[in-house]
Chimera marker file (.cmm) of the C-alpha trace (Angstrom):
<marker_set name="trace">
<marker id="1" x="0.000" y="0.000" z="0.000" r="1" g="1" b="0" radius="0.5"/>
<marker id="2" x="1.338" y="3.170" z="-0.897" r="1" g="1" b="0" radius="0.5"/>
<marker id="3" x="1.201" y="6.147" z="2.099" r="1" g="1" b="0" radius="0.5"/>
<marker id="4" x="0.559" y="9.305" z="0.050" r="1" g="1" b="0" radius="0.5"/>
<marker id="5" x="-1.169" y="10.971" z="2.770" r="1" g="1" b="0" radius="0.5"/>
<marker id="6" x="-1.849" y="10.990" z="6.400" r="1" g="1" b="0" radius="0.5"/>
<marker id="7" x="-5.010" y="9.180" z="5.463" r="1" g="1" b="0" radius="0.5"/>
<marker id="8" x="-3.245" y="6.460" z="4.093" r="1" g="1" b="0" radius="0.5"/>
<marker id="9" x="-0.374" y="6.316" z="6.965" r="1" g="1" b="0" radius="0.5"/>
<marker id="10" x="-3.550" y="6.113" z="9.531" r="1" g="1" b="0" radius="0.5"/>
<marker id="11" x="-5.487" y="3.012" z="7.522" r="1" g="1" b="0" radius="0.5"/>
<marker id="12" x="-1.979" y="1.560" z="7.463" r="1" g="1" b="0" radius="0.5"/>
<marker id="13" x="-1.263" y="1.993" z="11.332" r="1" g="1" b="0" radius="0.5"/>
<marker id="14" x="-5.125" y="0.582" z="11.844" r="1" g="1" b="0" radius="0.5"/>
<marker id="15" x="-4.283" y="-2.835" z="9.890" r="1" g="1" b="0" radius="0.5"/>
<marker id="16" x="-1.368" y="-3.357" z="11.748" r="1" g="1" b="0" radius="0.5"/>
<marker id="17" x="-3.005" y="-3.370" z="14.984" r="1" g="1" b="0" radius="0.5"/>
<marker id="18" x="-5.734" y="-5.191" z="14.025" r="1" g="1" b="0" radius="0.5"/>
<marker id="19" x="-3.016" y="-7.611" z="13.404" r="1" g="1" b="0" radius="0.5"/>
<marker id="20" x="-1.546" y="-7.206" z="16.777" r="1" g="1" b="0" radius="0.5"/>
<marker id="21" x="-5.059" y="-7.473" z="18.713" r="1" g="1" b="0" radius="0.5"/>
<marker id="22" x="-5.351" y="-11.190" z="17.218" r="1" g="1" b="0" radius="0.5"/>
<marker id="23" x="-1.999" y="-12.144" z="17.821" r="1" g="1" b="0" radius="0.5"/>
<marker id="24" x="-2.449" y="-10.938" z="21.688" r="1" g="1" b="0" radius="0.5"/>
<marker id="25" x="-5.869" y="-12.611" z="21.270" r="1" g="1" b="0" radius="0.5"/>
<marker id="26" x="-3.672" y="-15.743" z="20.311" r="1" g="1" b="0" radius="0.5"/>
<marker id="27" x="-1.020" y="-15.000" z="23.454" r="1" g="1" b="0" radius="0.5"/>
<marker id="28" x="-2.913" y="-14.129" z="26.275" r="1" g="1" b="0" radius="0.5"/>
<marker id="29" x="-4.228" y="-17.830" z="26.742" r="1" g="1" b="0" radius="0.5"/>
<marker id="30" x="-0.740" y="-18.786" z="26.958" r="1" g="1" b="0" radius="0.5"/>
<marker id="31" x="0.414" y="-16.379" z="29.593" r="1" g="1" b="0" radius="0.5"/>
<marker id="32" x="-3.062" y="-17.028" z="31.723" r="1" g="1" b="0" radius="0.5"/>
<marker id="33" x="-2.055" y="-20.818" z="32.111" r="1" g="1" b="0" radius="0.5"/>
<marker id="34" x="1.260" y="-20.175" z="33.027" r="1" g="1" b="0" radius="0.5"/>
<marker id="35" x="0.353" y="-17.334" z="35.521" r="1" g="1" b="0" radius="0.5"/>
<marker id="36" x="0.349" y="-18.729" z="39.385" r="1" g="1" b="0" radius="0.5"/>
<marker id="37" x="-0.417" y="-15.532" z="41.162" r="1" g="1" b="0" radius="0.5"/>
<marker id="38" x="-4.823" y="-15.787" z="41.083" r="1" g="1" b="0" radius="0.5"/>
<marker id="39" x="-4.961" y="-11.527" z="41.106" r="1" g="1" b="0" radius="0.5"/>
<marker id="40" x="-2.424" y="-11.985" z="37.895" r="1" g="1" b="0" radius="0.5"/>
<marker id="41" x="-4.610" y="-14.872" z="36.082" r="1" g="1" b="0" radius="0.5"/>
<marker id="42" x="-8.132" y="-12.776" z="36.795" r="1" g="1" b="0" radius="0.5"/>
<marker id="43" x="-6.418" y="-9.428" z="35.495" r="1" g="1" b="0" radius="0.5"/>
<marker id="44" x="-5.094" y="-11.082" z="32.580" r="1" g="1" b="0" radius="0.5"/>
<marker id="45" x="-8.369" y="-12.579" z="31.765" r="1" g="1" b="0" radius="0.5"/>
<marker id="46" x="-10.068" y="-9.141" z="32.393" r="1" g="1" b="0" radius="0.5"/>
<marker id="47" x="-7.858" y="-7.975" z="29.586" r="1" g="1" b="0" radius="0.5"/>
<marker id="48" x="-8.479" y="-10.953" z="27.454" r="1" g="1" b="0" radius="0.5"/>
<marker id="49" x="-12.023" y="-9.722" z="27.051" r="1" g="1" b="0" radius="0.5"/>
<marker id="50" x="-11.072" y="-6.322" z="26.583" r="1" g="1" b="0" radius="0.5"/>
<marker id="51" x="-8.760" y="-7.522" z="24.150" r="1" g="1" b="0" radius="0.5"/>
<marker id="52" x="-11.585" y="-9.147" z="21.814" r="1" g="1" b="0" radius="0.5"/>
<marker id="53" x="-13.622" y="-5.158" z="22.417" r="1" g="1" b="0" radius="0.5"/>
<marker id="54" x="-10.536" y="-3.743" z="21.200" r="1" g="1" b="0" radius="0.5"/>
<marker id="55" x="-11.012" y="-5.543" z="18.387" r="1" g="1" b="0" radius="0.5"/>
<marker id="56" x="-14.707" y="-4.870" z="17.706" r="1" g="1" b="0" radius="0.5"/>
<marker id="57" x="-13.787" y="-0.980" z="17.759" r="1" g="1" b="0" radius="0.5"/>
<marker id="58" x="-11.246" y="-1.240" z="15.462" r="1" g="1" b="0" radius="0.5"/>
<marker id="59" x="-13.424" y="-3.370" z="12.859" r="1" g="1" b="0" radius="0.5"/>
<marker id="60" x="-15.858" y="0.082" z="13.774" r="1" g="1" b="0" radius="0.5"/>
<marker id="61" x="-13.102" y="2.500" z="13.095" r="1" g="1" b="0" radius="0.5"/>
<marker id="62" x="-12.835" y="0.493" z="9.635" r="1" g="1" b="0" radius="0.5"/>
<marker id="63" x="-16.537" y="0.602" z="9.116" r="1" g="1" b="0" radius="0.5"/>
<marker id="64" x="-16.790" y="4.214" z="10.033" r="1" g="1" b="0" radius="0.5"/>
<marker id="65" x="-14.208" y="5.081" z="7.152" r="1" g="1" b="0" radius="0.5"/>
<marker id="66" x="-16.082" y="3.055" z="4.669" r="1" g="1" b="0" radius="0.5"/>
<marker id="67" x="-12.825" y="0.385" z="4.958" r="1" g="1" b="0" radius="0.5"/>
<marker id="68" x="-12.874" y="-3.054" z="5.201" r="1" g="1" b="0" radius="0.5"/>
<marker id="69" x="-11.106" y="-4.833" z="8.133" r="1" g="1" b="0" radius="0.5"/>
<marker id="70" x="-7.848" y="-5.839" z="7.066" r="1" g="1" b="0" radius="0.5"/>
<marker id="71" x="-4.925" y="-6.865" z="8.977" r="1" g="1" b="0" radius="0.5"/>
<marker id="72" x="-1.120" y="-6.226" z="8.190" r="1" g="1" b="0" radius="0.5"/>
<marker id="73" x="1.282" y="-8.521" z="9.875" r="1" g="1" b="0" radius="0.5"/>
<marker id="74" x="2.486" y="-6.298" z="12.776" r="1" g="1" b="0" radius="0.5"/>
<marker id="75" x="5.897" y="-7.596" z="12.903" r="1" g="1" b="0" radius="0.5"/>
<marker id="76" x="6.652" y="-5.547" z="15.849" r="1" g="1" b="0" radius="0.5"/>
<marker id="77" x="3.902" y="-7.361" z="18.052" r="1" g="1" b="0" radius="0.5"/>
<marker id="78" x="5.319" y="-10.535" z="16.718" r="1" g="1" b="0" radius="0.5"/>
<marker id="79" x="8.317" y="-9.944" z="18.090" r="1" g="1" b="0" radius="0.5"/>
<marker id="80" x="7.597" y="-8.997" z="21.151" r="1" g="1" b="0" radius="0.5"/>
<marker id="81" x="5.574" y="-11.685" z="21.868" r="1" g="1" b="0" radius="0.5"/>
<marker id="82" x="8.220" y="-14.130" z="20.463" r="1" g="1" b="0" radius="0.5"/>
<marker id="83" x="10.555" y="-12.583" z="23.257" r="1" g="1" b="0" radius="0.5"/>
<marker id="84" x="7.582" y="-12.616" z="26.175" r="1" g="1" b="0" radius="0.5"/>
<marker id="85" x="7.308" y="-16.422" z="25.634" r="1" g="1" b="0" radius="0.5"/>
<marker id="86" x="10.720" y="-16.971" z="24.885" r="1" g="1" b="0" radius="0.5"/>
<marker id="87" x="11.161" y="-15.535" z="28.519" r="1" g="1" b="0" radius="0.5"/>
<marker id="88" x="8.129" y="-17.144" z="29.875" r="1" g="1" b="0" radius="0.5"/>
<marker id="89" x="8.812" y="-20.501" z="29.068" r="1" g="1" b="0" radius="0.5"/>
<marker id="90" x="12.169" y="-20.746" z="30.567" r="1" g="1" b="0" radius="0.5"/>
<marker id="91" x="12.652" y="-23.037" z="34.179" r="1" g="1" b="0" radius="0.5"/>
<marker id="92" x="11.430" y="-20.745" z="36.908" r="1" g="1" b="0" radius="0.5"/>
<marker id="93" x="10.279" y="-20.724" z="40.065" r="1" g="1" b="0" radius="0.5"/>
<marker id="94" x="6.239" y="-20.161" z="39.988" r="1" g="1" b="0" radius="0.5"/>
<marker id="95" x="6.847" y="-16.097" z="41.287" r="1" g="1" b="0" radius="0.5"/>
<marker id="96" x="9.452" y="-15.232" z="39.448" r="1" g="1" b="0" radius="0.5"/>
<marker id="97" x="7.414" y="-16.618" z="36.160" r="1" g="1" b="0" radius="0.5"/>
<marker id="98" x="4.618" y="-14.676" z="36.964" r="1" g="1" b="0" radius="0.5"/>
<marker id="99" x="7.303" y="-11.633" z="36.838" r="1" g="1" b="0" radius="0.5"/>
<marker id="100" x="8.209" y="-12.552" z="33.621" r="1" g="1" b="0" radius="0.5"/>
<marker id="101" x="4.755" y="-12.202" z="32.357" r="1" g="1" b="0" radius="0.5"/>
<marker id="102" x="3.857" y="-8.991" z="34.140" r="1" g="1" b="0" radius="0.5"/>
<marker id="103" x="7.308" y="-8.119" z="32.668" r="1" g="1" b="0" radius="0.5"/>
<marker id="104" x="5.897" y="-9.348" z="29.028" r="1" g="1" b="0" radius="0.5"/>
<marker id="105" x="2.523" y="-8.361" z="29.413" r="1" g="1" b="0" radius="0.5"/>
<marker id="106" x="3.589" y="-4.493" z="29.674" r="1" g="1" b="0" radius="0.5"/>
<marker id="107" x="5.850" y="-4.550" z="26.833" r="1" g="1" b="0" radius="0.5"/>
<marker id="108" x="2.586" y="-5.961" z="24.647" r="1" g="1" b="0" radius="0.5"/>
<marker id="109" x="1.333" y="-2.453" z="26.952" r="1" g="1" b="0" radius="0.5"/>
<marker id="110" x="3.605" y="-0.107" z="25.854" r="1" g="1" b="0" radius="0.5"/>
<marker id="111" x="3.604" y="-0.775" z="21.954" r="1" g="1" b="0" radius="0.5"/>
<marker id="112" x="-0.223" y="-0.669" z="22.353" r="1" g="1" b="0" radius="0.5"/>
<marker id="113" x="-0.304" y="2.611" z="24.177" r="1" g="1" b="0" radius="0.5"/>
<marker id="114" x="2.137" y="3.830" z="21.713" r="1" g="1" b="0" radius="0.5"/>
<marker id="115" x="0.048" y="2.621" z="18.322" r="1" g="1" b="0" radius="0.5"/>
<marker id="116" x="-3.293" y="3.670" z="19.904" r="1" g="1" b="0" radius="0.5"/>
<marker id="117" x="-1.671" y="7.192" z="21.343" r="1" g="1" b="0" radius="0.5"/>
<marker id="118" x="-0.617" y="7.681" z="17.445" r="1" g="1" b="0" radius="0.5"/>
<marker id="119" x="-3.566" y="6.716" z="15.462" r="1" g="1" b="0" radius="0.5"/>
<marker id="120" x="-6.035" y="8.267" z="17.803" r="1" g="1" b="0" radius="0.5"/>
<marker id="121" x="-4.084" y="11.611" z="17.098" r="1" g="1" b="0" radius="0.5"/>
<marker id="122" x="-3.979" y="11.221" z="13.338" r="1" g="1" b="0" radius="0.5"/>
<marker id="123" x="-7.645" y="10.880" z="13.322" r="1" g="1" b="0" radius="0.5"/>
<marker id="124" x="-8.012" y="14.061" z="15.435" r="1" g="1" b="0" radius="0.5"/>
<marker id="125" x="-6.019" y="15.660" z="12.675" r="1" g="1" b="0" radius="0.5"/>
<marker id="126" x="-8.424" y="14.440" z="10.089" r="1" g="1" b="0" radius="0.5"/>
<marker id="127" x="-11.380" y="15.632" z="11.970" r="1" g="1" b="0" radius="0.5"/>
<marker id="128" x="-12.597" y="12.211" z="12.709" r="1" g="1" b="0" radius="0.5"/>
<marker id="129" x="-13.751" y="12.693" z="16.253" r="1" g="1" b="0" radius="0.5"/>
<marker id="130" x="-15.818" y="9.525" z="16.619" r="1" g="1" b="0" radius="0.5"/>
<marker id="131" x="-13.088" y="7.314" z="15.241" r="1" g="1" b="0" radius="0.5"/>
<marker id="132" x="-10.649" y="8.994" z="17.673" r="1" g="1" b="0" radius="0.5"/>
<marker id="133" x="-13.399" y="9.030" z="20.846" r="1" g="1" b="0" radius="0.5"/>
<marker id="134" x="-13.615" y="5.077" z="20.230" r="1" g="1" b="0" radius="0.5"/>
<marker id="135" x="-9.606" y="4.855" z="19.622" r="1" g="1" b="0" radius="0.5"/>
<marker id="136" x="-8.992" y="6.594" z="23.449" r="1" g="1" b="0" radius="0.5"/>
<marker id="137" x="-11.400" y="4.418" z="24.712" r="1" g="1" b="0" radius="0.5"/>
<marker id="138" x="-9.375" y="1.522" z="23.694" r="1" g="1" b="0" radius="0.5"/>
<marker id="139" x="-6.227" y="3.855" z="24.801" r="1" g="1" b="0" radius="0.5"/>
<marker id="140" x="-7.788" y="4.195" z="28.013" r="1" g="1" b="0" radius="0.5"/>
<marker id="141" x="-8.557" y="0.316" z="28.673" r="1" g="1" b="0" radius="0.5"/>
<marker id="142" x="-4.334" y="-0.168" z="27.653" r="1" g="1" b="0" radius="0.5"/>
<marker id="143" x="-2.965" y="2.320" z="30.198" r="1" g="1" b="0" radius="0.5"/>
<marker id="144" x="-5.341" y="0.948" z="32.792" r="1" g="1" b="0" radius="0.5"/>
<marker id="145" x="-3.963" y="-2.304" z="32.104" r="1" g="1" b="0" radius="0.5"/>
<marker id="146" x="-0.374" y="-1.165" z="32.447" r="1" g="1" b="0" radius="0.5"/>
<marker id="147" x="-1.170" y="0.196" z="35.605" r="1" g="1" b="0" radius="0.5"/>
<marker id="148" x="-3.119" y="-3.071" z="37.085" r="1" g="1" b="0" radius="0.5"/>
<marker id="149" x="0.037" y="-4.895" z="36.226" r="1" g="1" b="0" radius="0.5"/>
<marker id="150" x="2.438" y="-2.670" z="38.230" r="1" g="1" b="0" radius="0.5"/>
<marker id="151" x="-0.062" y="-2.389" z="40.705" r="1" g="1" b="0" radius="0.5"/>
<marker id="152" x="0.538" y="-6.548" z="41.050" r="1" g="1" b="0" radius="0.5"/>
<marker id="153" x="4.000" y="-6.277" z="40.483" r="1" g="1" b="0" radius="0.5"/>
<marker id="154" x="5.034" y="-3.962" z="43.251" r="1" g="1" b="0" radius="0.5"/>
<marker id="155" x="2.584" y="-5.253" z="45.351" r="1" g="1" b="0" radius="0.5"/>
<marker id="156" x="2.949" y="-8.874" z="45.298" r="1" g="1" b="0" radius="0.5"/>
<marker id="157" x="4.552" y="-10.398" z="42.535" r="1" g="1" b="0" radius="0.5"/>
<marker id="158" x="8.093" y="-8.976" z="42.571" r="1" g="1" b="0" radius="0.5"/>
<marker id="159" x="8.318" y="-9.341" z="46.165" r="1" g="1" b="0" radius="0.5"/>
<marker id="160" x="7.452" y="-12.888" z="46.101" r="1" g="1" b="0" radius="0.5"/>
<marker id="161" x="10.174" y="-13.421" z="43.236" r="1" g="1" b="0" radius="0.5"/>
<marker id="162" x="12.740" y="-11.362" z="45.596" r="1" g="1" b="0" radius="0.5"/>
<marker id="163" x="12.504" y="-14.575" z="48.342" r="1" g="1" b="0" radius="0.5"/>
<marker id="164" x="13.144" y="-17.104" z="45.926" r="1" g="1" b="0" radius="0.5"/>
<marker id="165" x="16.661" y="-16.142" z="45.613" r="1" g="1" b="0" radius="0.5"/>
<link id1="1" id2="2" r="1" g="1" b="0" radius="0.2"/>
<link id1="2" id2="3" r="1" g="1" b="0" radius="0.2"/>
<link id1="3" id2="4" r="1" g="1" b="0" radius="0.2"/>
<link id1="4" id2="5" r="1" g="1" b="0" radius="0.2"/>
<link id1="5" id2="6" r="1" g="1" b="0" radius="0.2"/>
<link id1="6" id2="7" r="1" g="1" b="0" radius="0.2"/>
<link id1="7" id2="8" r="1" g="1" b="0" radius="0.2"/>
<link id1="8" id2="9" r="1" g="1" b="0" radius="0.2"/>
<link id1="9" id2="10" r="1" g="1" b="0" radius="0.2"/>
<link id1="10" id2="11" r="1" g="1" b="0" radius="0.2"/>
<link id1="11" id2="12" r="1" g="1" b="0" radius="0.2"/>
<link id1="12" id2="13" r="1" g="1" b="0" radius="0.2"/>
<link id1="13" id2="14" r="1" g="1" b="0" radius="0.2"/>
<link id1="14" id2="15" r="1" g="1" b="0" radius="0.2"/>
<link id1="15" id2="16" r="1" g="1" b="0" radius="0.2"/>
<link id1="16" id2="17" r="1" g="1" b="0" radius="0.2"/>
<link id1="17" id2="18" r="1" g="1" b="0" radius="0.2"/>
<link id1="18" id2="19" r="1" g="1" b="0" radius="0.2"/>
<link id1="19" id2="20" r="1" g="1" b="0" radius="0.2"/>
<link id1="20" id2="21" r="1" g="1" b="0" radius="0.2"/>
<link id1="21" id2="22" r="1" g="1" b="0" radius="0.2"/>
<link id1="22" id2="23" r="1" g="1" b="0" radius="0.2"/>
<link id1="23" id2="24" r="1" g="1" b="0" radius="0.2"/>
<link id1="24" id2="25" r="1" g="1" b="0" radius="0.2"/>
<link id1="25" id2="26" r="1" g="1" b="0" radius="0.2"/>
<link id1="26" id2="27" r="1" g="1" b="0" radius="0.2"/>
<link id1="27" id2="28" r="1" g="1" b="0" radius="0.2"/>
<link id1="28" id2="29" r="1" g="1" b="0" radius="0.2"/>
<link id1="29" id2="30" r="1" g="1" b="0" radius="0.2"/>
<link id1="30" id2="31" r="1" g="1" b="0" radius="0.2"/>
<link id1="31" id2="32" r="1" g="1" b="0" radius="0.2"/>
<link id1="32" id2="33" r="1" g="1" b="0" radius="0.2"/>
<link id1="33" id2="34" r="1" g="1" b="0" radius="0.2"/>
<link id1="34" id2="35" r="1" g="1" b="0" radius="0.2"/>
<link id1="35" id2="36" r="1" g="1" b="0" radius="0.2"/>
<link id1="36" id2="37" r="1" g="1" b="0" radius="0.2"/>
<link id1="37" id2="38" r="1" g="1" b="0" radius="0.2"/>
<link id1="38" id2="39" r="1" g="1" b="0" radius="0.2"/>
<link id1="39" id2="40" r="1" g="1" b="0" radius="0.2"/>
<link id1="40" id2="41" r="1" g="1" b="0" radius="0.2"/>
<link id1="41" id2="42" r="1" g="1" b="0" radius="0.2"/>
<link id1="42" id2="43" r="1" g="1" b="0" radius="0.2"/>
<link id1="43" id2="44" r="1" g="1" b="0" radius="0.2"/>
<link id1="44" id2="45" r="1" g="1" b="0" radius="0.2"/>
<link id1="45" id2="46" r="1" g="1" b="0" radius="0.2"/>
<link id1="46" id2="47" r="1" g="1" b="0" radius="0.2"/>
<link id1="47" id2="48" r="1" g="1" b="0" radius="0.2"/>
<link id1="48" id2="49" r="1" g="1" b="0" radius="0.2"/>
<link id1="49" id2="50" r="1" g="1" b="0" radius="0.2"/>
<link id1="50" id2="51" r="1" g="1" b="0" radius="0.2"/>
<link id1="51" id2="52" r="1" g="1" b="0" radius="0.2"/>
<link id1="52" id2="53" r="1" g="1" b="0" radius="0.2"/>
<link id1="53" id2="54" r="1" g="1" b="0" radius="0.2"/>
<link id1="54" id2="55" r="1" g="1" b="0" radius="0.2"/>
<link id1="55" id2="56" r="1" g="1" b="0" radius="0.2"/>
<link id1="56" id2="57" r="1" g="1" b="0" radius="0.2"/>
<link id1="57" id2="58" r="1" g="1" b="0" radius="0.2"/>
<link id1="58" id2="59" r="1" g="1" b="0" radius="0.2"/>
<link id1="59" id2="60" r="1" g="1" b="0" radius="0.2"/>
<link id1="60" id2="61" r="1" g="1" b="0" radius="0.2"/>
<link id1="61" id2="62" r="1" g="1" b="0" radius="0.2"/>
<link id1="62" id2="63" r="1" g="1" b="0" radius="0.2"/>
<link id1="63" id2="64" r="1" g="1" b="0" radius="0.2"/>
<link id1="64" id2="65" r="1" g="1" b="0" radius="0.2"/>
<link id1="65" id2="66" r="1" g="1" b="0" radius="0.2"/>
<link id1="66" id2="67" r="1" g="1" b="0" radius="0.2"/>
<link id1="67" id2="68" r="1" g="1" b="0" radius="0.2"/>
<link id1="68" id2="69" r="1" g="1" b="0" radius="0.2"/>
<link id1="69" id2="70" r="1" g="1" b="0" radius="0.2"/>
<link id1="70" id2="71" r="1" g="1" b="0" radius="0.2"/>
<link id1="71" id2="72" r="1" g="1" b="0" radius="0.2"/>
<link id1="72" id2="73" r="1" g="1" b="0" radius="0.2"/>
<link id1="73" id2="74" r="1" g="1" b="0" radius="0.2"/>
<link id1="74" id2="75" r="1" g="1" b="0" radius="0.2"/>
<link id1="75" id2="76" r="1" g="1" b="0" radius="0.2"/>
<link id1="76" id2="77" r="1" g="1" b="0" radius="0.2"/>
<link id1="77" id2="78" r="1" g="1" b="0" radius="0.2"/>
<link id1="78" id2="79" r="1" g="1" b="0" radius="0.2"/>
<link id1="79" id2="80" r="1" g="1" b="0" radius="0.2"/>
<link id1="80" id2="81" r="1" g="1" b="0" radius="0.2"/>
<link id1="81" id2="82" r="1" g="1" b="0" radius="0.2"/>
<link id1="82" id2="83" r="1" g="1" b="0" radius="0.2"/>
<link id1="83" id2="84" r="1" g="1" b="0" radius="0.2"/>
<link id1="84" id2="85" r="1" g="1" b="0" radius="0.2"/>
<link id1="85" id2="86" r="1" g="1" b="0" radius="0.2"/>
<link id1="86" id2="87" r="1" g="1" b="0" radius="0.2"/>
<link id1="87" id2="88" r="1" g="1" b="0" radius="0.2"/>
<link id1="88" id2="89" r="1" g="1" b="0" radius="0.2"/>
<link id1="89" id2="90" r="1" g="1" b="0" radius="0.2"/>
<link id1="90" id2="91" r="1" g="1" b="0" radius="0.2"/>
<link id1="91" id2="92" r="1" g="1" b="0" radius="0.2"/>
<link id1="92" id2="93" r="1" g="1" b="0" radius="0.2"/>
<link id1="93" id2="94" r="1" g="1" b="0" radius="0.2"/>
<link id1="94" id2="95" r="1" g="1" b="0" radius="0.2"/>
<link id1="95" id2="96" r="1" g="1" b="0" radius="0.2"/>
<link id1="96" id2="97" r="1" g="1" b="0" radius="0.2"/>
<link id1="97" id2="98" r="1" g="1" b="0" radius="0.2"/>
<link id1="98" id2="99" r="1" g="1" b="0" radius="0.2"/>
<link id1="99" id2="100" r="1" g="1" b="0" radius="0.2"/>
<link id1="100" id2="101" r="1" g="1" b="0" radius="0.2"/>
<link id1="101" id2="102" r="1" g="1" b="0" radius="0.2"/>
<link id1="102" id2="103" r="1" g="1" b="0" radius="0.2"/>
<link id1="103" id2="104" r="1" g="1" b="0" radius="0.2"/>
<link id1="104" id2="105" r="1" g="1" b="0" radius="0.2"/>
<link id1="105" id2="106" r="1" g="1" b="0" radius="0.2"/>
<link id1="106" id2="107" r="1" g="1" b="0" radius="0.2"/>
<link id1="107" id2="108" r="1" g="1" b="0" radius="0.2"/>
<link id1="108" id2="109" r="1" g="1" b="0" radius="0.2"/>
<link id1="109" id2="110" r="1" g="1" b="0" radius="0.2"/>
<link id1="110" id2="111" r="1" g="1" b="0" radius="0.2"/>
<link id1="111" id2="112" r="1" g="1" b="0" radius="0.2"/>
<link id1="112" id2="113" r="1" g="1" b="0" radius="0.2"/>
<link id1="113" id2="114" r="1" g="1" b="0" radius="0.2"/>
<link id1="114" id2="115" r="1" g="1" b="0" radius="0.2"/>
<link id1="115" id2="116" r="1" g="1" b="0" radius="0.2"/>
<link id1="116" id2="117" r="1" g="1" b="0" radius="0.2"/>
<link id1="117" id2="118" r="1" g="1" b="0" radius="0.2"/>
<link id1="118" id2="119" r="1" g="1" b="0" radius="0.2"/>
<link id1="119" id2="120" r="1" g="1" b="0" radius="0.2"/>
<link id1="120" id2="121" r="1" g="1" b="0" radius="0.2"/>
<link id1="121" id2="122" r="1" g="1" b="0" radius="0.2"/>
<link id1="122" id2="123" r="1" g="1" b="0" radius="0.2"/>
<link id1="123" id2="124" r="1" g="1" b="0" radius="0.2"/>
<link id1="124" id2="125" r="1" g="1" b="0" radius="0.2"/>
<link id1="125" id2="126" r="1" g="1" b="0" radius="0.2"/>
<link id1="126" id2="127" r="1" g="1" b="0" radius="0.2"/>
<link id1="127" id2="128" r="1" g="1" b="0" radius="0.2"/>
<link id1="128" id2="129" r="1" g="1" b="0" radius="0.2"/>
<link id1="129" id2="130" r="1" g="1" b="0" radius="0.2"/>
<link id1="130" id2="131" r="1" g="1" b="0" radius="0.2"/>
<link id1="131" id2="132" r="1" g="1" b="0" radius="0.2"/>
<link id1="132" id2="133" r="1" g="1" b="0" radius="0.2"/>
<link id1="133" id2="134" r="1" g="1" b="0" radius="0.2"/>
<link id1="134" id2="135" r="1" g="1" b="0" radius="0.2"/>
<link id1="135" id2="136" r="1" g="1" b="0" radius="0.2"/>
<link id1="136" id2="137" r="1" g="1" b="0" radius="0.2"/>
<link id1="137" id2="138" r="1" g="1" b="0" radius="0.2"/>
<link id1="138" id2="139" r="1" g="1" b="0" radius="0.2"/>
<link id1="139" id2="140" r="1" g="1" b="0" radius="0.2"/>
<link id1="140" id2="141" r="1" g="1" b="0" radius="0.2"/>
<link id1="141" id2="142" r="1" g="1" b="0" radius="0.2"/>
<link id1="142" id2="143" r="1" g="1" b="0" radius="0.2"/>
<link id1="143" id2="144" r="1" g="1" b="0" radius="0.2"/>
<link id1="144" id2="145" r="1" g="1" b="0" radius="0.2"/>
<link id1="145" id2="146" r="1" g="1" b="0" radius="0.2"/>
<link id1="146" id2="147" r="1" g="1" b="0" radius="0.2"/>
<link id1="147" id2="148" r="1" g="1" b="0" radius="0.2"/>
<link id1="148" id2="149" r="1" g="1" b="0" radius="0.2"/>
<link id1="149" id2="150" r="1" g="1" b="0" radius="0.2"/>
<link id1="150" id2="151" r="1" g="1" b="0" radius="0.2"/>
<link id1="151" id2="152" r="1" g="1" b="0" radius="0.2"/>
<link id1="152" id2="153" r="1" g="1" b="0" radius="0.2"/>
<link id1="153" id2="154" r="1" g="1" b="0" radius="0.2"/>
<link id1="154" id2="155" r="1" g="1" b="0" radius="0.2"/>
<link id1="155" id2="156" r="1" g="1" b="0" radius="0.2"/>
<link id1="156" id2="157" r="1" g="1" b="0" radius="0.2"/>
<link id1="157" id2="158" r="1" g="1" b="0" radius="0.2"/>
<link id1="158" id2="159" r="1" g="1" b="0" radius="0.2"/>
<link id1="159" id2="160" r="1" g="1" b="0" radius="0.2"/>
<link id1="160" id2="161" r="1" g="1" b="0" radius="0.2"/>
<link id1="161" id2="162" r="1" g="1" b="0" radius="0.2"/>
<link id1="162" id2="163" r="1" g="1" b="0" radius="0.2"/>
<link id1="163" id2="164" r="1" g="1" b="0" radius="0.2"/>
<link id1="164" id2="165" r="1" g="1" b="0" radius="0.2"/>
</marker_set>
């Protein structure tokens, strides 16, 4: 796809995280298995749901623009995903996995807040005020989750993994 405008850039941006939504759709299973920590396993599945709304705004950001909902492989979610289980799945005591998916979990976070931050701006830009009212809800629902899983980190979690040394 060529990006001749911000237009274009913005559609481009919204395919790739509709690619990353299904591969965290894919991953969050994964990571609520392995959790131990029962506050960890409920907040992840809290954000599994969300996840799948996330989703279902961004196929009504597509609909909204008269697009269809594609997805572009977001390589960068792939990646950090690969690393999150990479790290996940190596021998470790029960607390100090459940760090190491808090620890995953907010990097998946951080691009998210990062993609949604940008895309809900460019469609500000445009004048598209519903698409970017439904793209900070979404925005909203990420940075609460990145705070919920510091929130377990510092309070439990982390400490935990600090005794098993």
């Amino acid at each position: 796809m060529k990006l001749e405008s911000l237009h274009d850039l913005y559609l481009s941006e919204l395919r790739d995280l509709y690619s990353a939504e299904d591969q965290i759709l894919k991953a969050l299973p994964k990571m609520i298995e392995k959790a131990q920590s029962a506050e960890l396993r409920n907040a992840l599945e809290s954000h599994l749901e969300e996840t799948r709304g996330h989703v279902s705004r961004l196929e009504q950001v597509f609909e909204m623009h008269g697009e269809e909902a594609k997805k572009q492989k977001c390589k960068g979610m792939q990646g950090v995903l690969e690393e999150g289980d990479e790290m996940v799945g190596k021998d470790a005591p029960p607390a100090v996995r459940d760090a190491a998916i808090i620890s995953a979990c907010q990097r998946v976070e951080h691009y998210e807040i990062a993609a949604y931050g940008t895309v809900r701006t460019y469609a500000e830009q445009m004048g598209q005020q519903r698409a970017a009212a439904v793209l900070q809800e979404t925005l909203d629902e990420e940075l609460a989750a990145d705070e919920t899983l510091t929130e377990i980190a510092n309070s439990r979690v982390n400490i935990e993994a600090t005794r098993t040394a």
